[in-house]
C-alpha positions, 0 to 999 in steps of 0.5 A: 443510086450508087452501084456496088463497085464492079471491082469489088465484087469480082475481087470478093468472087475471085477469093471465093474461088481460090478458097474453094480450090484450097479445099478441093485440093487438100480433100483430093490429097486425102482422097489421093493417098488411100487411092494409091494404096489400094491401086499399089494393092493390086501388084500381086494380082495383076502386076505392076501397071503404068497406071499404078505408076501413074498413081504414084506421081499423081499423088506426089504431085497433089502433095506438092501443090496442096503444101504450096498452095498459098504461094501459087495463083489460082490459075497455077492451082486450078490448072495442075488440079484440071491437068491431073484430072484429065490425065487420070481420066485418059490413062484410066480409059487406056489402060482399063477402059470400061471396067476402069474409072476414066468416065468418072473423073472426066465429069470432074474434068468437065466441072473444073472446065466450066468453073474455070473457063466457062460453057464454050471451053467446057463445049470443047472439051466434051467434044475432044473428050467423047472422040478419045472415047470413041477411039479408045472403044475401037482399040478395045472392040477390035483388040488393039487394047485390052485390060491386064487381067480377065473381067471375072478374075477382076470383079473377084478381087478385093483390091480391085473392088476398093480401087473402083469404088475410091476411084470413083468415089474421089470425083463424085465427093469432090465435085459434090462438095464444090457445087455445094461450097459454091453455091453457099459462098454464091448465096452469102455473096448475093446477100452481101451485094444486097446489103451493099445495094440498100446501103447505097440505096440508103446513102441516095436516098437518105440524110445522114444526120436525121435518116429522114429522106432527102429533097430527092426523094420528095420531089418525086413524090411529090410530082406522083401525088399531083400527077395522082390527084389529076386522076382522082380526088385527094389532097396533097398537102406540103408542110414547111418547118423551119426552126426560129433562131437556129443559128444561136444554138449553134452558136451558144452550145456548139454544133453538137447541140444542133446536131441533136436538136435536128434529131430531135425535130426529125422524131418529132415529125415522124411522131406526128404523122403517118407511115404512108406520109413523106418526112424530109430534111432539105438541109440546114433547120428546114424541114418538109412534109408530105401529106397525100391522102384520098381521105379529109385531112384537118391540116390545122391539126396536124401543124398544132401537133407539130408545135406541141411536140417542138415545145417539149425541152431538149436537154443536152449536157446539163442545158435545157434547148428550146425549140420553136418552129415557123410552119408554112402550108401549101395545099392542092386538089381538084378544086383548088387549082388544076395546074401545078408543079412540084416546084411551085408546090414548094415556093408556096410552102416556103413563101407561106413559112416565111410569111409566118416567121416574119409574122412571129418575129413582128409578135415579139416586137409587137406583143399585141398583136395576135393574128395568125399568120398561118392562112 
């Protein structure tokens, strides 16, 4: 069985992610504008802040690689967003500390590390991440820091509330829809590698013009049924068809015409047996068939109703084609032999097949005689 090719799948995988990113970075400039608007509307109350400078140049930046986005590479897109990220989360712990929105955007941070760069970066980052923060709580606990406005003049503010609330909304709305995009892109990628997997599957396993099974898939078959029948008592039997002067309807009607005969032959055959039973075109007009089963199966019958369903015509392009077919038979259980392989199996299958088509060729020149070549 074929393999989806490793390439293709990181390819599909890679232009996921770039897409992903494309979204994220167009719904962080959305989110980025109001954000600096409501940072900027705190000026009156508590001053012009570096922070809100910060804000500024942040969104200018986004604008930036969200216009250009198309000609910069994943990794320039994904570490500006990464880079960004970061620092909002490190100014913000600097200049506000608790009551500022740092905490939040390092759990994007720490989303974009993992999608980017795997679980070992991401180790590191929380690490050097829960350091700084330790440092900034002891800038804060012993004085060196402080925020720029008194913690009830703060929670009084409109301007303050609507920039803590879009702050921290801009993370959560961002990270929430990348794990989701994600994930459904993830899925339809899992569903495509499926199909591509049944289709490789499909390609072994299978012949293109009948969609019957290969010799492949038969002999293993075949070797389990026999391997199965030492075990327990049950028939396995092998059918060889083999089409009667084949080469002249290529030859009278062109390939084409063969082509829809064979598929004629294959319907014929899936007709007449079971589901459970093996169907299997070896290549040119010959055909197999195999029959195991626990329970008494009149083989007899089932070669007559093959040669009933290849009597009926087949028509193609205003011609009426023909068929006949010469059927050989080989048979084991318990009783018959306790000793045989898959290979043997099919020689005497095919020995029987071709013992009938030199009977049937011997009953054209020879009309009278009408002994059956079959056992």
């Amino acid at each position: 069985m074929t393999e989806p090719n490793q390439s293709s799948v990181t390819a599909k995988w890679q232009l996921i992610l770039d897409q992903a990113m494309d979204r994220l970075i167009v719904l962080l400039v959305l989110c980025t504008i109001p954000a600096v608007i409501s940072s900027l509307a705190r000026i009156p109350e508590m001053g012009f802040q570096i922070s809100m400078l910060f804000h500024i140049v942040v969104g200018l930046l986004m604008i930036t690689v969200a216009v250009f986005r198309n000609i910069l590479s994943f990794h320039v897109k994904t570490n500006a967003v990464l880079t960004l990220s970061v620092t909002i989360s490190v100014v913000g712990l600097w200049d506000w500390g608790l009551v500022g929105n740092g905490f939040v955007w390092m759990l994007l941070s720490a989303s974009l590390f993992a999608l980017i760069y795997g679980g070992r970066a991401v180790l590191i980052f929380n690490s050097i991440f829960i350091g700084y923060s330790i440092f900034i709580a002891v800038l804060y606990i012993n004085g060196t820091l402080s925020i720029p406005v008194s913690h009830n003049e703060y929670s009084h503010s409109l301007s303050a509330w609507s920039t803590a609330i879009i702050g921290a909304a801009m993370p959560l709305i961002i990270v929430s829809y990348a794990i989701t995009a994600l994930v459904k892109k993830a899925g339809l990628l899992i569903v495509a590698l499926e199909d591509q997997k049944h289709k490789a599957t499909q390609l072994a396993e299978r012949d293109p013009l009948t969609g019957l099974y290969n010799l492949r898939v038969l002999n293993n078959r075949l070797e389990h049924a026999l391997q199965l029948s030492d075990r327990q008592p049950m028939q396995v039997y092998l059918l060889n068809i083999d089409l009667d002067d084949f080469k002249q309807i290529n030859d009278r009607y062109g390939h084409a015409a063969g082509d829809v005969a064979l598929q004629f032959v294959a319907r014929c055959l899936l007709n007449v047996t079971r589901d459970s039973d093996t169907v299997c075109r070896v290549g040119g007009d010959e055909f197999l068939v195999l029959i195991d089963t626990v329970l008494e199966v009149h083989i007899d019958q089932v070669v007559k109703r093959i040669r009933r369903e290849l009597e009926h015509d087949i028509t193609f392009e205003d011609k009426t084609i023909k068929l006949k077919a010469s059927i050989g038979v080989a048979e084991f259980n318990q009783a018959t032999n306790q000793d045989i392989s898959s290979d043997r199996m099919i020689r005497i299958a095919d020995e029987a097949m071709y013992k009938e088509k030199a009977w049937r060729k011997q009953k054209k020149l020879n009309p009278q005689n009408t002994e059956s070549a079959f056992h």
